[in-house]
N, C-alpha and C positions, 0 to 999 in steps of 0.2 A: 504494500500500500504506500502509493508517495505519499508523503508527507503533506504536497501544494495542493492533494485531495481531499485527505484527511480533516484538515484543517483549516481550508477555505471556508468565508463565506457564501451562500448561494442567496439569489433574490427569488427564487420559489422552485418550489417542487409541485411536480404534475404529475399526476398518477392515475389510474384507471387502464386505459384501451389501447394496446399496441394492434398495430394491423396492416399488413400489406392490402397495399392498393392495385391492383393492374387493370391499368385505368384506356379505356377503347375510344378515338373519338374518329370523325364522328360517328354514329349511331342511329341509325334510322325506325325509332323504337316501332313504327307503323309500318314498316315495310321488311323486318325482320328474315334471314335464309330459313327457308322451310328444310324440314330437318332431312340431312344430307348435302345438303345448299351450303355455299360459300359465298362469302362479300368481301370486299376488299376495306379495310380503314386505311385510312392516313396516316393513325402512329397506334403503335402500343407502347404503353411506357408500367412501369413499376417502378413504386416510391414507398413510403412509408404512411402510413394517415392511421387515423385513433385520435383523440385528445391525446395522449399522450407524445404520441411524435408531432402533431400538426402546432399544438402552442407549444409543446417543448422546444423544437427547432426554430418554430417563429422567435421566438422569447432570443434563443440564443443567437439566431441572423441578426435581430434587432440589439442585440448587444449585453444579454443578461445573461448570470453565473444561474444554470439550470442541472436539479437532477430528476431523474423518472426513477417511477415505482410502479410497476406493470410484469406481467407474464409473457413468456416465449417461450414457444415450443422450440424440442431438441431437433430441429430441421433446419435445411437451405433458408426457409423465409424466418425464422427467428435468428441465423446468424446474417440474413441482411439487413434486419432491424437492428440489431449492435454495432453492427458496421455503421451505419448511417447516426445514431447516437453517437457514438466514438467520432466520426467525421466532423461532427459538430458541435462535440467536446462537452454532448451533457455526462452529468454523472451516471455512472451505470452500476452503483452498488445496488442499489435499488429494484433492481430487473432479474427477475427470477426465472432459471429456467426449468419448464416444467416438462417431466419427462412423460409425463401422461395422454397429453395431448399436444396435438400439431397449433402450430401459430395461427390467429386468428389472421383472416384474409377475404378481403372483397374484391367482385369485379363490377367495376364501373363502367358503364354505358353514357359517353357524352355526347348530347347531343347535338347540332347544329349551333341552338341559340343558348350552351352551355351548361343546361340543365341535364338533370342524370338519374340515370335506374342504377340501384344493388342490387348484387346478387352476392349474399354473406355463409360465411360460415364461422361460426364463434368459436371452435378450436377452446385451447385453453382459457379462454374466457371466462369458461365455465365455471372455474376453479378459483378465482381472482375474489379476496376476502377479504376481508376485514383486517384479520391477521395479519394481512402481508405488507397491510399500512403499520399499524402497529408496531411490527417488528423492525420497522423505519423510520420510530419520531426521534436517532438522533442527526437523519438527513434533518428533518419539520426545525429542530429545535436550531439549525445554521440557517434557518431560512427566514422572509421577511412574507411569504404569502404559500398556501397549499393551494393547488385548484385540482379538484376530482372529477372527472366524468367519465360515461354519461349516466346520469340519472333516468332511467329507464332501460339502459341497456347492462346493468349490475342488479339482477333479482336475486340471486345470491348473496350481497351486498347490503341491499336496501333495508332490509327488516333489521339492521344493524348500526345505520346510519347515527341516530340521536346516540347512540353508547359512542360508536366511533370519533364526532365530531366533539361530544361531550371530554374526554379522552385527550384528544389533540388540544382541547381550550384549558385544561386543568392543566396539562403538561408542558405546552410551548407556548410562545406568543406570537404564533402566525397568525394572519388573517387567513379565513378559508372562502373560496370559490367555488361555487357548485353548478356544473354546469350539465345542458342537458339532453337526450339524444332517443334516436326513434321514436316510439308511445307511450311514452311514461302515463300510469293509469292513476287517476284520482285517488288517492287514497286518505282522507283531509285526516286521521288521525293519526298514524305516523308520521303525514309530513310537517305536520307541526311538530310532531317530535323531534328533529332535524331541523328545519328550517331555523327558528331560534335561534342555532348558535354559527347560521351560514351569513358570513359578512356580504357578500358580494350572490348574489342570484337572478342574473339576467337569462333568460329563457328564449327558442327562439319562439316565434307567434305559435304556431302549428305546434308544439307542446306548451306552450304554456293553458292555451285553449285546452286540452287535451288535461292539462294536470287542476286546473282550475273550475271550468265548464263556463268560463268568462270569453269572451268576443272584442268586446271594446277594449284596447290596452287600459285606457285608466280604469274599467273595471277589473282588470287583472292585476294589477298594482297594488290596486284596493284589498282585494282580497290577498294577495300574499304578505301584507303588511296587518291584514286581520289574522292571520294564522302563524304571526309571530316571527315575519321577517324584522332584524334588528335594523339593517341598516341602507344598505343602497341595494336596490330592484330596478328591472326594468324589460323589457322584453325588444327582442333584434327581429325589427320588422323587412331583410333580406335590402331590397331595392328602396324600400320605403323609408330606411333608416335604422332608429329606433327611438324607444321612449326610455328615459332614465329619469329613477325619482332617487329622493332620501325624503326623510321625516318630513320634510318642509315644503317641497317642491318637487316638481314632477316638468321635465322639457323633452320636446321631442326635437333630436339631432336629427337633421337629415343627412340621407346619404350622399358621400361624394360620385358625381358623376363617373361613368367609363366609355372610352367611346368604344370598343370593343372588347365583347366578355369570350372568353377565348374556355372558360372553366371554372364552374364557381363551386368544384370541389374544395373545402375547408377553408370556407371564407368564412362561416360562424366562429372557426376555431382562430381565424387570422384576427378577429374582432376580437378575444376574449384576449389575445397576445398584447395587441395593441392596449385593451383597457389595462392589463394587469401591467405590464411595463409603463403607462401613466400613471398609474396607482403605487409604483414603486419608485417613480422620478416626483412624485409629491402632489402632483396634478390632481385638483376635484375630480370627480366623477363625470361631469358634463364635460369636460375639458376630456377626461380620457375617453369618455365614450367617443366624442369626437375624430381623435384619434385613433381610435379604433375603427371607426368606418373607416378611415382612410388606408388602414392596413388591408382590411378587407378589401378594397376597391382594388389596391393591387395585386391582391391574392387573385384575383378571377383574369387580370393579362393574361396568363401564361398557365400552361398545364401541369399539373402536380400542386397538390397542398402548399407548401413553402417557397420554390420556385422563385416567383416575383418580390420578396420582401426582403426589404432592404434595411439599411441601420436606422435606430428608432428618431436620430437630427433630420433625416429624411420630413417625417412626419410631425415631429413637434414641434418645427418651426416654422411650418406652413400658415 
């Protein structure tokens, strides 16, 4: 163990979802080869994506000291997800290899105007607990923010969440970020259990709706500040922006224009990068959301999750 590892400080740790991407573009979801049939794309590529790689490497392109806490299967695609972590110099004590299951992996279907089908398979996902955060709060306690997801896609996880978070708040003094993915289902009395002690919970629209059964952003605000959100909410409205409140106030940023979206694979995740690295340069929350879109607007240039994102003076001086 070096020593400059050992004993660094990190500005957050990200944990939840490793997963290979092989990502097809374009994609003619209506016009699809009948089986036997062959079509031709334009590129195939393989990258890294999960909340875990997609803000962990955002975080560290944009210039922050980052470790993961995530499962990899004993395969090809779990030792190109270390490769790609090690390239980009997060920590990797944190990453567990599990000899039970194959590494989590999707294929992405992009389409023309850069929207996209999965096709997943959750691999050692499955397996990804509680524990495995745990047995790494003394990464949490070098660090200045946690961020976990996704909430929906951790059922295993979930019904453990208020011990877990409870846990990390008696132990370290991170701020924690809970962020959130596929259909996460209503459940209003564990997730007040949880929620309480989640500093930062921006959601994108389509689960927030899903986890609330609210429609209008500020009645989703509402409600997540009725079931015991402490402190900054807001939900990522894609193209539309997004809405960010605290106690006091509630503004909706709009989103920065593009003139071509080339792929808007992990541009939720390039948004949460952007906020969390404003929130670690001292920046309000309207100030980093803002920022945040902007990460995002460049995440969707260029194909692959991380790709297009550049250092965080890029963005904060704009």
């Amino acid at each position: 163990m070096r020593q400059s590892e050992s004993a660094r400080r990190l500005d957050a740790v990200v944990a939840g979802l490793a997963v290979v991407d092989v990502l097809g573009r374009p994609v003619d979801f209506d016009d699809l080869p009948k089986p036997g049939g062959l079509k031709f794309l334009d590129s195939i590529t393989m990258s890294t994506g999960g909340n875990v790689s997609n803000v962990g490497i955002d975080l560290a392109k944009l210039g922050f000291q980052v470790a993961a806490i995530t499962r990899i299967g004993n395969d090809a695609l779990g030792r190109f997800i270390l490769h790609d972590f090690k390239q980009h110099r997060l920590e990797t004590r944190g990453v567990l290899v599990d000899r039970t299951a194959q590494t989590s992996a999707t294929f992405v279907g992009i389409g023309k105007d850069g929207e996209r089908a999965f096709l997943h398979t959750r691999g050692c996902t499955d397996n990804f607990c509680v524990t495995d955060v745990v047995e790494n709060l003394p990464l949490l306690k070098r660090s200045k923010i946690f961020a976990l997801g996704y909430l929906g896609l951790l059922p295993e996880m979930e019904k453990n969440l208020g011990v877990l978070f409870q846990t990390i708040k008696r132990k370290t003094s991170v701020s924690i970020l809970l962020d959130t993915g596929g259909n996460p289902r209503r459940q209003p009395r564990r997730f007040s259990s949880f929620l309480r002690h989640v500093d930062y919970f921006i959601p994108s629209y389509e689960e927030a709706v899903s986890l609330t059964g609210r429609k209008k952003p500020e009645d989703i605000i509402q409600y997540l500040y009725d079931k015991g959100a402490p402190n900054v909410v807001g939900v990522k409205m894609g193209a539309r922006g997004c809405f960010i409140a605290t106690r006091q106030m509630t503004h909706h940023i709009p989103a920065v224009s593009v003139k071509r979206v080339v792929d808007t694979t992990g541009a939720g995740d390039a948004f949460v990068a952007g906020f969390l690295a404003s929130i670690i340069r001292g920046f309000n929350p309207f100030e980093a959301a803002r920022i945040g879109n902007a990460v995002a607007a460049e995440c969707i240039t260029a194909v692959g999750a991380s790709t297009a994102i550049k250092k965080f003076k890029q963005y904060s001086t704009k």
